[in-house]
N, C-alpha and C positions, 0 to 999 in steps of 0.2 A: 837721245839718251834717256829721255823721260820712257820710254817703251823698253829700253834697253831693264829699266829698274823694276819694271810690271812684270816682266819674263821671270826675272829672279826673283822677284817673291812668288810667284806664282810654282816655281820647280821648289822653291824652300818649302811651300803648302804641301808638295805632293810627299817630300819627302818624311825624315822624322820629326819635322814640323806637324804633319797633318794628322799621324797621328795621334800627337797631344794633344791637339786642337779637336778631334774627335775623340778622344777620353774626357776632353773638357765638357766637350758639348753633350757627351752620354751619360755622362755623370749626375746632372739636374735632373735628368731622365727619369734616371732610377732611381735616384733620390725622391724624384717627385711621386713614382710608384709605391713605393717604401712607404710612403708617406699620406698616399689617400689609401692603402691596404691600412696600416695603423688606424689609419680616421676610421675605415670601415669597419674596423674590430672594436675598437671606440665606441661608437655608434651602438654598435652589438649589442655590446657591454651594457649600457648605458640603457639602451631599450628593455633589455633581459630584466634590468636594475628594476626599472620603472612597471613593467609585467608582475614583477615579482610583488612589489608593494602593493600595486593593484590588487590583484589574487588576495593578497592580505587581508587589506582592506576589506573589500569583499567580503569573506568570509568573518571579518571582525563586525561587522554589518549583521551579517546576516547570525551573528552568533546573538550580538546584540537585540536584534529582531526578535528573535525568539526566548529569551531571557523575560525580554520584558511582556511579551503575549504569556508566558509561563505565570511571571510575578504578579498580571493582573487578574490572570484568571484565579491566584490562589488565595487576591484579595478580594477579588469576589464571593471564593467561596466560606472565606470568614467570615464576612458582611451577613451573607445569607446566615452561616450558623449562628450567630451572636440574636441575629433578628430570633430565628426561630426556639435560642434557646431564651430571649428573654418571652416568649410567648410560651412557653413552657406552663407556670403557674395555671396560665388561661385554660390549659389545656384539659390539665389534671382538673377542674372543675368542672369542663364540661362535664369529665371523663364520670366525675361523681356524680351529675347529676341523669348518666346515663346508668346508672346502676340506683336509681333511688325505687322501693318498692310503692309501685303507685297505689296500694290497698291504704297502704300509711299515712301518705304523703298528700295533700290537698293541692289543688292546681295553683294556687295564692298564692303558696312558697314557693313554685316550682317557677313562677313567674317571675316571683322576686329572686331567686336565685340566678335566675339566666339574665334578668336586668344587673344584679351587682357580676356577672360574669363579664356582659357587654362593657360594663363601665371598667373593668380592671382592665380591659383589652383594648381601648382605647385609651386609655391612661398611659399603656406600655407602649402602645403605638403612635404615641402624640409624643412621648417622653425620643422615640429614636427621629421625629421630625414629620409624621405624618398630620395632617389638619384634614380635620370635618369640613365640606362645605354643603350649609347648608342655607339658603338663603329667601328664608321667608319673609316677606315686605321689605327685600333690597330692591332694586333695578334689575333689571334683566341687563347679565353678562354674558354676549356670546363666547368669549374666553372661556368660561368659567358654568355657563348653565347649557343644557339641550332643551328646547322648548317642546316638550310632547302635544299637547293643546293649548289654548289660551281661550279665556272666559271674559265677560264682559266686566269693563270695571263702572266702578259708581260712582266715580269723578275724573276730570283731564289728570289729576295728579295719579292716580293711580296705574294711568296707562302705561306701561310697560314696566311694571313692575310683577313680583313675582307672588303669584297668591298660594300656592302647594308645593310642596316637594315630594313627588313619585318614588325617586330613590335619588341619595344621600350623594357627594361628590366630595373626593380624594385629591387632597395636595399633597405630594411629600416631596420636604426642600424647598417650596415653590414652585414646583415642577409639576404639573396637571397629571393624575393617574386617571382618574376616572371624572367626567362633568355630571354635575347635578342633573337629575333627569327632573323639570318643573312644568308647572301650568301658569302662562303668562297674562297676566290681566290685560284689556286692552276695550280702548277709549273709542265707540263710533257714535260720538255726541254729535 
């Protein structure tokens, strides 16, 4: 009897049984098709999305980039004009003492004139942050000095200290333009 019941569910499967039961089981199917197609447009989407703000970004970057290479180059070129027009004054007086008639004019004045020129042009140039270094009877700074020669000193204290200055050495801000070019004493007691 037990076999008799396996037959008959088995011919109920074949019949309009089986094919419900194969609409049931086709149905997940396509459903589950349906369903990674939507994820895969999803996905798409989503990447497209993400692409998209990139690109943005990007170009917001790079728009930024160039803004500010722009903005500094145009504070630079203030910087520069502000320098040059506070050196202006300086300039005009060379400028006079390049048209002075020398039949008139005696070398004395013409000395002292280029002396009170130098002084107004380091007044203007010390005033925007530049410093003198000039360092006669300091220590010798390799920072801050170039040693061209060195002369003998006339006691242990003197040794490595600085007896001349060749040419004159530039700070501006703190920031080293040019080192003092000096003649450095030095001790072979």
């Amino acid at each position: 009897m037990v076999e008799q019941h396996d037959v008959d569910d088995d011919l109920e499967m074949t019949g309009a049984g089986a094919a419900d039961a194969a609409a049931d089981a086709d149905a997940p199917a396509v459903d589950g098709a349906r369903s990674e197609k939507n994820a895969g447009t999803e996905l798409a989407q989503k990447l497209a999305e993400q692409h998209d703000k990139y690109l943005r970004l990007a170009a917001e970057y790079d728009n930024f980039r160039k803004r500010s290479n722009r903005e500094r180059q145009e504070a630079q070129a203030r910087g520069q004009a502000d320098l040059l027009k506070s050196m202006l004054d300086a300039l005009d007086d060379i400028g006079r003492f390049a048209h002075v008639d020398p039949a008139t004019t005696n070398a004395e004045t013409v000395v002292e004139g280029v002396a009170m020129v130098e002084k107004k042009l380091q007044k203007t140039l010390g005033s925007l942050g530049m410093e003198v270094v000039n360092p006669v009877g300091e220590p010798f700074d390799p920072a801050l000095h170039e040693a061209v020669m060195t002369e003998p000193a006339s006691s242990p204290e003197d040794d490595h200290m600085v007896a001349r200055v060749f040419q004159l050495g530039y700070l501006f801000n703190g920031q080293l333009l040019r080192p003092a070019r000096v003649v450095v004493k030095q001790w072979n007691g």
